[in-house]
Phi, psi and omega in degrees: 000142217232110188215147169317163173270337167285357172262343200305331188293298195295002166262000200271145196319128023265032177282333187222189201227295217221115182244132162236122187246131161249176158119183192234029167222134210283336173276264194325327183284288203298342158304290189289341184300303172315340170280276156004269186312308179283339172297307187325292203294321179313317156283055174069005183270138169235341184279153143203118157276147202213128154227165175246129201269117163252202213269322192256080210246170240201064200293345174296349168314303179284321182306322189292321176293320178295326181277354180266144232240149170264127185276004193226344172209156132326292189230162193259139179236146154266149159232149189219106147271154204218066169326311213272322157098026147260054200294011189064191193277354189258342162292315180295329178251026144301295177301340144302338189277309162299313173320316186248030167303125159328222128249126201236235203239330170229119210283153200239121176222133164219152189240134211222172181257209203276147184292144193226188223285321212274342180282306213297347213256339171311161179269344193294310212260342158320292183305321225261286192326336202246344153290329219229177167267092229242095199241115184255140185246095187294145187280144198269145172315136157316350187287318204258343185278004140322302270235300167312285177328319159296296191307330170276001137295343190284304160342331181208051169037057194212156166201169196196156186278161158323337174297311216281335191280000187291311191291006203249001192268349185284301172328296196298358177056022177087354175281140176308281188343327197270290187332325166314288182281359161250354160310323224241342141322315219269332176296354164282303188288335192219136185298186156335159174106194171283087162306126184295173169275330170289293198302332177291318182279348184307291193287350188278315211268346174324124157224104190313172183300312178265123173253136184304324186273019138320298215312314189290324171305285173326302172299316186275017152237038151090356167330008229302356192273303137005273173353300198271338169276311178308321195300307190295343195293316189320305185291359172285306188274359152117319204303142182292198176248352189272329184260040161263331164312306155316302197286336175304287198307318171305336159269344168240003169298320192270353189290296159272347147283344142283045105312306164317297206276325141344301174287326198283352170115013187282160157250160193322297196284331163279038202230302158340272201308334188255339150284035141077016178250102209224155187053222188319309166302339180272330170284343192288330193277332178299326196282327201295331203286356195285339179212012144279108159287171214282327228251330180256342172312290178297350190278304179337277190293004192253341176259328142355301200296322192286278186333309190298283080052315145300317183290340220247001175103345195269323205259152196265198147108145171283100157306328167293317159271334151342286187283344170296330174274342185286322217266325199291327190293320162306314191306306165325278169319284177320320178279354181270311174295323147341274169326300194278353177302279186319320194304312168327290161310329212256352174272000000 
């Protein structure tokens, strides 16, 4: 069953089991997760397990946790991210199996990126559709994220005219994620009411000594000494480790999907354009494909994933040194492709 982000409240556990959240914008997906999880627990689940299906991924991992009885809850949340929304032959009729699990003890959610012609045509995804609760979640038009931007002030009793809410959709190039977070800047910085337009820019256009999307430029040409001074400046100046992060994940979610739409026969820039990757971002993502592979890309975000779950209190482990070993370890691989670059050249 195939339903809106505005139906989700009326599906949420215990009415439904097995949720499949798609699409390619990544805040919206992690909003319902977060609905999802919290429906869940309210009705007694404390256990969760969460995996991300890689290329040698291991589906017997999920039969055990579903057959293994919990000494600590009733109920259970599974989680399955599928990046690639390939889970192979031995997945697909894992993901048959699940679809057609009573409802039980344990609530199921899995996340695929947005449906192309070969997922929707599946038999995996076809049972999920037809068992589960199915929500895509699509990047909202640059047309429409004034619109959007206005309800999320409302949210937090601020409001702002149409000039200002263009301009803040404008800074964000249409990502949420960014956009998300300087709305939840301007509810820090200003009481309820009306925002001026100098105060939206004040705070939009605000640059800190250290700026966070330094950290990615620096990892992907190779920095590692750079690295470790942003990072550390950052952590001086107050930034939590979740919004230094954020902008990592805003660089390698769309990093794999061109990757994806590449190997699928695509050319680069239109594979660029449709992830929405324009000016800077767009030469930082040409240089990672030139020396990340599909295999370090998803490793990339899985350890996001781990960091974002430490910082957030649940993963045990220092987030700050977490992302100082991922982004210097990123780092590394680049100044090594650098180096065989020179080496090339100079023969």
């Amino acid at each position: 069953m195939r339903i809106q982000a505005a139906q989700l409240a009326q599906h949420l556990p215990p009415k439904q089991h097995l949720y499949v959240l798609a699409g390619d914008e990544p805040l919206s997906i992690t909003e319902s997760i977060d609905k999802i999880r919290a429906a869940a627990r309210q009705h007694g689940a404390q256990e969760r397990a969460s995996f991300t299906v890689e290329r040698y991924f291991n589906w017997g991992q999920v039969s055990q946790f579903l057959q293994s009885f919990s000494l600590f809850a009733e109920q259970r949340i599974l989680e399955i991210n599928i990046p690639t929304g390939k889970p192979g032959v031995e997945g697909g009729k894992a993901l048959q199996e699940l679809a057609g699990l009573p409802a039980a003890d344990t609530t199921i959610i899995i996340t695929l990126p947005a449906p192309d012609r070969d997922m929707t045509n599946s038999a995996w995804y076809e049972a999920l559709l037809q068992q589960g609760v199915v929500l895509i979640h699509n990047q909202v038009p640059l047309a429409q994220l004034p619109d959007w931007i206005g309800q999320r002030l409302a949210l937090q009793q601020q409001t702002a005219d149409e000039v200002s809410r263009r301009f803040i959709a404008e800074q964000v190039e249409g990502n949420l994620l960014a956009a998300h977070q300087e709305i939840q800047k301007l509810g820090l910085l200003y009481p309820a009411g009306a925002l001026t337009e100098e105060a939206i820019r004040q705070c939009v256009l605000n640059v800190a000594r250290f700026d966070v999307s330094q950290l990615g430029e620096a990892m992907l040409h190779g920095d590692q000494s750079r690295i470790l001074r942003i990072i550390e400046g950052l952590r001086e100046e107050g930034e939590t480790a979740v919004t230094v992060m954020n902008p990592l994940v805003w660089l390698f979610r769309p990093l794999l999907q061109v990757r994806l739409a590449m190997q699928s026969g695509q050319s680069m820039q239109n594979a660029l354009t449709q992830a929405r990757l324009f000016g800077d971002r767009q030469q930082l993502v040409k240089r990672a494909l030139e020396f990340l592979p599909q295999k370090h890309i998803e490793a990339a975000l899985q350890k996001l994933s781990d960091i974002d779950r430490i910082a957030k209190g649940v993963g045990d482990g220092d987030a700050w040194l977490e992302l100082s070993r991922l982004c210097t370890g990123i780092a590394r691989m680049a100044a090594s492709k650098s180096a065989r670059a020179g080496a090339t050249r100079t023969r």
